[in-house]
C-alpha positions as a Python dict, from the first residue, in 0.01 Angstrom:
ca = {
    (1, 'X'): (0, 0, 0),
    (2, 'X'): (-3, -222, 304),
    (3, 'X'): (-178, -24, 588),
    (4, 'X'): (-200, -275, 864),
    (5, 'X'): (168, -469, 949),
    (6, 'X'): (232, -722, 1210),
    (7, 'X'): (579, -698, 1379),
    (8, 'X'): (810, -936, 1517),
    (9, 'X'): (961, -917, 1846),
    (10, 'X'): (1325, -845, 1693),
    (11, 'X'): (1135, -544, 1493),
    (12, 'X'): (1046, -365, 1827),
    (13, 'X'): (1380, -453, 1999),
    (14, 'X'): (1550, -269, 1686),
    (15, 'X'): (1315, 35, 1694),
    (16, 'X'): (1332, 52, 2089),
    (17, 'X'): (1699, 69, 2009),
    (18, 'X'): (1649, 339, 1797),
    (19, 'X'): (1741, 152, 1491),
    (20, 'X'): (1623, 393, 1246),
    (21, 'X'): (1563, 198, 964),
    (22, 'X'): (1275, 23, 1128),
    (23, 'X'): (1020, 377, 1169),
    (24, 'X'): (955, 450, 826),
    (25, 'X'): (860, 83, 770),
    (26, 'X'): (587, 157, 1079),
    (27, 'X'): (507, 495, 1003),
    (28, 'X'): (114, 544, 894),
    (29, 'X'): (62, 180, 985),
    (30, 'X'): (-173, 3, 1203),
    (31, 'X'): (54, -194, 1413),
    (32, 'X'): (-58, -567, 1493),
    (33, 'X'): (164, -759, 1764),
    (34, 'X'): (88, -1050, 1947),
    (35, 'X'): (48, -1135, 2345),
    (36, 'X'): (370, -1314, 2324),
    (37, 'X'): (606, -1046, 2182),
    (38, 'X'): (468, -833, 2492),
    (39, 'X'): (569, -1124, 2672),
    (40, 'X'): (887, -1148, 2530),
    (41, 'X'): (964, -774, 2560),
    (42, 'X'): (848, -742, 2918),
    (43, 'X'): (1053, -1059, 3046),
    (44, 'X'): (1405, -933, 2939),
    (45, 'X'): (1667, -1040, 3209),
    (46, 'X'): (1731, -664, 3435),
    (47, 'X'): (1446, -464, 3276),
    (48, 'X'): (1443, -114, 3434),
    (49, 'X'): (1153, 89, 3551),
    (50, 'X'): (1200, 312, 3273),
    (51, 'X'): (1196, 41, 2974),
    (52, 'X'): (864, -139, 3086),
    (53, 'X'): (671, 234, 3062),
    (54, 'X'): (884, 249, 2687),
    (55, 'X'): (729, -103, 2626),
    (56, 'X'): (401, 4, 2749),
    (57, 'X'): (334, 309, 2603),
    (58, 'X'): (445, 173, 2249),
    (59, 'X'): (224, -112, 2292),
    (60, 'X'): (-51, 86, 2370),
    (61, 'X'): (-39, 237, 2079),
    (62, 'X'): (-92, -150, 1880),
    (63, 'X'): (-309, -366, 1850),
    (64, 'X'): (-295, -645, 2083),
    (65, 'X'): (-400, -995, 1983),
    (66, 'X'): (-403, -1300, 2240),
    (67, 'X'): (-447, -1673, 2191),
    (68, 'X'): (-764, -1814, 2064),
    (69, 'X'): (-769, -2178, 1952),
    (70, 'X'): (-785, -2198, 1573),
    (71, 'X'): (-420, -1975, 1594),
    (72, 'X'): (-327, -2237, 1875),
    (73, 'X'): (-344, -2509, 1658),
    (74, 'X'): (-209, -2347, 1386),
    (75, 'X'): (93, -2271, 1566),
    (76, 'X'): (111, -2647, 1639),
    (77, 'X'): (144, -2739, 1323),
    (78, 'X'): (359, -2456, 1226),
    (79, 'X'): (579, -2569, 1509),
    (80, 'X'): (517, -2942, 1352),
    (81, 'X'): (576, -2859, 979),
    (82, 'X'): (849, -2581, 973),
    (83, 'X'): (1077, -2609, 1298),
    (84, 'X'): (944, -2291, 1482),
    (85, 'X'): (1018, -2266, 1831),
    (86, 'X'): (685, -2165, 2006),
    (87, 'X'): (655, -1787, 2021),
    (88, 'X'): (795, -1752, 1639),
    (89, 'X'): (480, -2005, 1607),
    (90, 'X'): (233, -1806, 1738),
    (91, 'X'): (327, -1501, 1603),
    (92, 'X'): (368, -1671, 1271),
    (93, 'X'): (-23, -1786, 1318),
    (94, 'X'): (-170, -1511, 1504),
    (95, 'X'): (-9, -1332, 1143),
    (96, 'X'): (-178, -1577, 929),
    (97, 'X'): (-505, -1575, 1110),
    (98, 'X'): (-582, -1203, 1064),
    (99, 'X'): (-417, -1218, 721),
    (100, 'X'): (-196, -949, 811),
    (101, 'X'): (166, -898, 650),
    (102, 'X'): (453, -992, 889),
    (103, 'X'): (766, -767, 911),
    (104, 'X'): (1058, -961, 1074),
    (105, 'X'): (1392, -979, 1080),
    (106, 'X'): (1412, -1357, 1132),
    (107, 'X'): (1476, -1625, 841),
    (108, 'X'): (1280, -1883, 992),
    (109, 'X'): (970, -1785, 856),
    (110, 'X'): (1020, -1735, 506),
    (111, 'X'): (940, -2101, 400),
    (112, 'X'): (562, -2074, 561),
    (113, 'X'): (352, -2040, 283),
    (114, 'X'): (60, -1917, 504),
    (115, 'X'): (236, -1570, 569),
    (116, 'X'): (313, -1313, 385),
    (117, 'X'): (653, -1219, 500),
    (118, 'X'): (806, -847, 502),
    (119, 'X'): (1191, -905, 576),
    (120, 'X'): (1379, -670, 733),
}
C-alpha cells in the first residue's frame, strides 16, 4: 500500500470542489505537493478571502516541496523530451525526485518513464 502520494494541481481543484471521488484516494496518506501547485491554486483569476484560508489550511496539512536544482533540470528535460508545459514539469520532477507516486488527472504524463503515475 502506497502511504505517501503526490497530487496534481487538477487533484486539489477536484477535492476543493468537493469531488468526492478524490478523498478516499488521499485518505491515510502523506500528501506531497509542490511550490508550484500552491502557486497555481493561489493565483486563480477572483480568488475570495475565503478560498485562500481553504487553500491554506489544506496545504498546511502537506508536505511542501520547492525548487532545488537537480529537479530544475530535470524538469528541463522533461519539458525537452515529453512536451510538458513548465509547472506539469516540475511537478512531474519534484515527483520523480522524491520517488513518490503521482496521482493526476492529466494524460500528459503517462509517457514519462521516470514517474510512477496514479490516474485519476
Amino acid at each position: 500500500m502506497v502511504n505517501d502520494i503526490f497530487v496534481d494541481t487538477n487533484i486539489i481543484i477536484h477535492l476543493l470542489m468537493g469531488n468526492d471521488k478524490v478523498l478516499p484516494l488521499l485518505q491515510d496518506k502523506k500528501v506531497h505537493v509542490s511550490f508550484i501547485t500552491e502557486m497555481e491554486l493561489l493565483s486563480k483569476k477572483n480568488i475570495i478571502k475565503s478560498e485562500i484560508n481553504i487553500i491554506h489550511n489544506f496545504l498546511d496539512s502537506c508536505i511542501l516541496y520547492d525548487l532545488n536544482d537537480r529537479i530544475k533540470n530535470t524538469a528541463i528535460i522533461f519539458m525537452r523530451n515529453y512536451r510538458l508545459k513548465i509547472s506539469d514539469a516540475i511537478i512531474a520532477a519534484t515527483s520523480s525526485y522524491y520517488n513518490i507516486h503521482l496521482i493526476t488527472g492529466d494524460n500528459n504524463f503517462s509517457n514519462i518513464p521516470d514517474c510512477t503515475i496514479i490516474k485519476f
